[in-house]
Every structure is written in structure tokens, then in C-alpha cells.
KEMI-194574 format. One record per residue (C-alpha): residue number from 1; residue in three letters; y, z, x. Coordinates in steps of 0.5 Angstrom, whole numbers, plus 2048, in hexadecimal, padded with zeros to 3 digits. Each point is the difference from the previous one (the first is absolute). Example, Ala and Ser with C-alpha at 12.3 -4.5 7.8 and 13.67 -1.06 7.14 Angstrom:
# KEMI-194574
<vexvex><num>1</num><residuo>ALA</residuo><y>7F7</y><z>810</z><x>819</x></vexvex>
<vexvex><num>2</num><residuo>SER</residuo><y>807</y><z>7FE</z><x>802</x></vexvex>
***
This chain:
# KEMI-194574
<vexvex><num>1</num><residuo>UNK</residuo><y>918</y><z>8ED</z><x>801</x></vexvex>
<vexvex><num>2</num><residuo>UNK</residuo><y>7FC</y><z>800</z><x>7FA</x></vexvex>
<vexvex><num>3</num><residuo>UNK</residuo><y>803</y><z>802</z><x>7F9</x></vexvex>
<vexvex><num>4</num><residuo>UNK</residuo><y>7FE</y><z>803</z><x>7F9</x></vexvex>
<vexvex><num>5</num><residuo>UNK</residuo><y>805</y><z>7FE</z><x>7FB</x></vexvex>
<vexvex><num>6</num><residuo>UNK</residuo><y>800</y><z>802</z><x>7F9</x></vexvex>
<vexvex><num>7</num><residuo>UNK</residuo><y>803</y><z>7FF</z><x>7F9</x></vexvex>
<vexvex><num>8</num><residuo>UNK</residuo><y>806</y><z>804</z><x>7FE</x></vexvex>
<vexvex><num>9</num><residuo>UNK</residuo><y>800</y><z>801</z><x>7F8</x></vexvex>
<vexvex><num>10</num><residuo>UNK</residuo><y>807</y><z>802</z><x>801</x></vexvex>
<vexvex><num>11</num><residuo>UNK</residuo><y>804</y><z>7FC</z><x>805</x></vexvex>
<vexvex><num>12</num><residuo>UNK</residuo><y>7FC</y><z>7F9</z><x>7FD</x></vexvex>
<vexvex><num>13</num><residuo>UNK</residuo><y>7FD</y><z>7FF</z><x>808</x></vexvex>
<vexvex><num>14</num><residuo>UNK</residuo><y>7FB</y><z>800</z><x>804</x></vexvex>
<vexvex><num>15</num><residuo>UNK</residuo><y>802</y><z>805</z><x>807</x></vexvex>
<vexvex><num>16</num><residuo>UNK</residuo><y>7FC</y><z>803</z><x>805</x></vexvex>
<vexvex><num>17</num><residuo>UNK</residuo><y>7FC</y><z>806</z><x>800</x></vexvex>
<vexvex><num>18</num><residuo>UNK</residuo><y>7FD</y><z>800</z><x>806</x></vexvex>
<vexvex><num>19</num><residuo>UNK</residuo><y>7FF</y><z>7FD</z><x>808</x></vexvex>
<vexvex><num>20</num><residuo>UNK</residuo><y>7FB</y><z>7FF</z><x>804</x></vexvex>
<vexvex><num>21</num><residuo>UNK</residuo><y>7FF</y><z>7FE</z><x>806</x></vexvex>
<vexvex><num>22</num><residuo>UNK</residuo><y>7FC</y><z>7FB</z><x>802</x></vexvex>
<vexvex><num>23</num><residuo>UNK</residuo><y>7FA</y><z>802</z><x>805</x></vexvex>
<vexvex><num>24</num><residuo>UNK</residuo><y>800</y><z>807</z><x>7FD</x></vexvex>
<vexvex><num>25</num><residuo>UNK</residuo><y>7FA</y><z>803</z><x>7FC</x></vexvex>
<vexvex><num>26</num><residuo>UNK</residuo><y>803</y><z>802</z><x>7FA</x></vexvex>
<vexvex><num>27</num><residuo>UNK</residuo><y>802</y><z>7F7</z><x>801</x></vexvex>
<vexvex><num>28</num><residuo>UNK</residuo><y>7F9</y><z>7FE</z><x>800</x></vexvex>
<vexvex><num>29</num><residuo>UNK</residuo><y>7FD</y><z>805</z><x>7FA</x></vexvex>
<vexvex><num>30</num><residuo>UNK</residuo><y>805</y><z>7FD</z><x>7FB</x></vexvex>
<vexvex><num>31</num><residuo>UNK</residuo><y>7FE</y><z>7F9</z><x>804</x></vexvex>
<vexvex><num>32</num><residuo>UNK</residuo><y>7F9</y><z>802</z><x>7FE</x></vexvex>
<vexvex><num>33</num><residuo>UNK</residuo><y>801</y><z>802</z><x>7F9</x></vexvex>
<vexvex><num>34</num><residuo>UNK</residuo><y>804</y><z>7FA</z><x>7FF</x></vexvex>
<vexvex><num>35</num><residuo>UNK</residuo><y>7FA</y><z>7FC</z><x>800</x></vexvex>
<vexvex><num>36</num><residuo>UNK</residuo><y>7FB</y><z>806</z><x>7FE</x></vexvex>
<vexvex><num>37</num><residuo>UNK</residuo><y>7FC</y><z>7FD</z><x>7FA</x></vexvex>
<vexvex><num>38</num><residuo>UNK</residuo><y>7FF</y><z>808</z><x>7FE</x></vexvex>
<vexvex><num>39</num><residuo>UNK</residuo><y>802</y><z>806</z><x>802</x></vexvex>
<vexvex><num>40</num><residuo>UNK</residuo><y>7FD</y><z>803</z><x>807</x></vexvex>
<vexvex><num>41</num><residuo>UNK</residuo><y>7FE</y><z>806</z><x>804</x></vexvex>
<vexvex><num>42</num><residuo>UNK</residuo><y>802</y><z>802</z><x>806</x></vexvex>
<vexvex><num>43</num><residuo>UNK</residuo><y>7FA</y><z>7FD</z><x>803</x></vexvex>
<vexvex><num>44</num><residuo>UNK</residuo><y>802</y><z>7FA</z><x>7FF</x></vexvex>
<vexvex><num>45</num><residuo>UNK</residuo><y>806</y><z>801</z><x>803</x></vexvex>
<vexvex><num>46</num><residuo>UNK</residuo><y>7FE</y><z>802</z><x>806</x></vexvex>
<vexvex><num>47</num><residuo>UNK</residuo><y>7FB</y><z>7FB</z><x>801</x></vexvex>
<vexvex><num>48</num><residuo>UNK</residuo><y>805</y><z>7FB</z><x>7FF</x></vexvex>
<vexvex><num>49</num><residuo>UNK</residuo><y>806</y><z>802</z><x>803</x></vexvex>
<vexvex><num>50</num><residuo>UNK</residuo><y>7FB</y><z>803</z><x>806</x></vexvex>
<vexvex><num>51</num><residuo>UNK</residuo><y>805</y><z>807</z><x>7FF</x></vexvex>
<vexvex><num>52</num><residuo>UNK</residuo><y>7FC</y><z>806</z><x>801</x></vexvex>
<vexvex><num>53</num><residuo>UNK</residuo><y>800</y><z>805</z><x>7F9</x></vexvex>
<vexvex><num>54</num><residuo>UNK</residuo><y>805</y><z>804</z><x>802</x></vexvex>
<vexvex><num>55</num><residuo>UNK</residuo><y>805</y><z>7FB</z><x>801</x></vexvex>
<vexvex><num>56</num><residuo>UNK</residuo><y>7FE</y><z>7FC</z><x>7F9</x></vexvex>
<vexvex><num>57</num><residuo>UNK</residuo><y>802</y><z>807</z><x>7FD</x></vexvex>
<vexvex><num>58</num><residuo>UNK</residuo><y>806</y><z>800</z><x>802</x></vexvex>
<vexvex><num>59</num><residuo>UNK</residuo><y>803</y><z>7FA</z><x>7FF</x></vexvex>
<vexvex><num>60</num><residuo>UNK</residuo><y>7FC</y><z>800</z><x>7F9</x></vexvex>
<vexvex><num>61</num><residuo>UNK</residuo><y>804</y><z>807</z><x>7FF</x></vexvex>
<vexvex><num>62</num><residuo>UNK</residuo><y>807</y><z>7FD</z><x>802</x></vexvex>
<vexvex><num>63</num><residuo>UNK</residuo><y>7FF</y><z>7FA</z><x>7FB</x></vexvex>
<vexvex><num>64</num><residuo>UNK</residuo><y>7FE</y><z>805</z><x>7FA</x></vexvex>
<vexvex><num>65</num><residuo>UNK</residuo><y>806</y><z>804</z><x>802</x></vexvex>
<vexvex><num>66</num><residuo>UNK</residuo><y>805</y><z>7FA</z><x>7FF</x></vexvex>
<vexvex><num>67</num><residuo>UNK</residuo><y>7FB</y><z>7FE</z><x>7FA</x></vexvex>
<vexvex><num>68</num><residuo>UNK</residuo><y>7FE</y><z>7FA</z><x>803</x></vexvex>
<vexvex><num>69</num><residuo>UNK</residuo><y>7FA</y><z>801</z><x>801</x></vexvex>
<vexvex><num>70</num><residuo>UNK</residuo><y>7FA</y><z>804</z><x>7FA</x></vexvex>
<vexvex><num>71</num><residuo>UNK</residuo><y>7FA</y><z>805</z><x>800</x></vexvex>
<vexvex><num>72</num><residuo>UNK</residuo><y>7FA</y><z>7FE</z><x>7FC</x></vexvex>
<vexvex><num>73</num><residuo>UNK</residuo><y>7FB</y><z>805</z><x>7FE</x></vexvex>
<vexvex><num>74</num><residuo>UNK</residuo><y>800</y><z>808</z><x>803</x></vexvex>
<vexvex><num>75</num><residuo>UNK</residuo><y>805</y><z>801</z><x>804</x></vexvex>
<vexvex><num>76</num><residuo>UNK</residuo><y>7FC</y><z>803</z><x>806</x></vexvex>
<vexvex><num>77</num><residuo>UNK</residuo><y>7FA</y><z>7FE</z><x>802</x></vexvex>
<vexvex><num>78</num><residuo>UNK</residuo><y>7FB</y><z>7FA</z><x>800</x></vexvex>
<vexvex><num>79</num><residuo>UNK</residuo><y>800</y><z>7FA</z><x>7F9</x></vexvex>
<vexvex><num>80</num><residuo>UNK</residuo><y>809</y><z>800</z><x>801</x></vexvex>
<vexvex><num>81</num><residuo>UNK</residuo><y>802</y><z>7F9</z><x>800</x></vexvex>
<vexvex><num>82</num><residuo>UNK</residuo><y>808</y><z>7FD</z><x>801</x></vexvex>
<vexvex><num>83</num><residuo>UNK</residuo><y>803</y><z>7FB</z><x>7FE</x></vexvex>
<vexvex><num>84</num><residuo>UNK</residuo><y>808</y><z>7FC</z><x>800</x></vexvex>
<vexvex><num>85</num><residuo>UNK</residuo><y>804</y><z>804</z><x>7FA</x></vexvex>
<vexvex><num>86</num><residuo>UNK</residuo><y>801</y><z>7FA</z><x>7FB</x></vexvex>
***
């Protein structure tokens, strides 16, 4: 398991937010971004991964819907770039 903590002004504590599997695609993106020295496209996370574009969509989809994950640019189409949420 792999698992996202994050700091909590009220509490004065860190807890986590989120688990990911290992061996899932939503796993392997954070993996990648982690070590990304700029956003990227989903063609580069294709390409990496060896996912098909509808896969990466999903899991890119998943990530931002637990605000771990953020779109760059238009949020359709070609130039979208993604990155961890700091």
C-alpha cells in the first residue's frame, strides 16, 4: 500500500488522505510525477506506463477527483499537462 499524508492545521498532525495500491495505474502515475522534473501529457504517460489513453484517462480522472493529481492548460484537448498537487 502505498499512502498520501497530509498536514493538518487543526489537529497539529499529519494523517492520510488517500491509499493507493500498488501495481495500479493511479500508483504508477504518482510514481512517475514524483520524479517528473515538469508537468506532463498524457502521452508521456502512456508511453511510460505502456497503458493505452483511455486507461491514463481514467486514472488521471481518479487522481484529480481525490485532488491528488492537477490539469494544466486547456482543460480538453492537446497542450493539458498534469502534475502532483503540492
Amino acid at each position: 500500500m502505498r499512502s498520501v499524508t497530509e498536514w493538518s492545521d487543526e489537529t497539529g498532525r499529519f494523517h492520510t488522505i488517500h491509499v493507493l495500491a500498488p501495481g495500479t495505474v493511479e500508483c504508477d502515475i504518482v510514481d512517475f510525477l514524483e520524479e517528473a522534473p515538469a508537468p506532463v501529457s498524457s502521452r508521456i504517460l502512456m508511453d511510460a506506463l505502456g497503458k493505452s489513453k483511455a486507461t491514463i484517462s481514467r486514472a488521471l480522472n481518479r487522481l484529480m477527483d481525490k485532488s491528488l493529481v492537477e490539469r494544466l492548460g486547456p482543460s480538453r484537448g492537446p497542450g493539458a499537462v498534469y502534475r502532483l498537487v503540492q
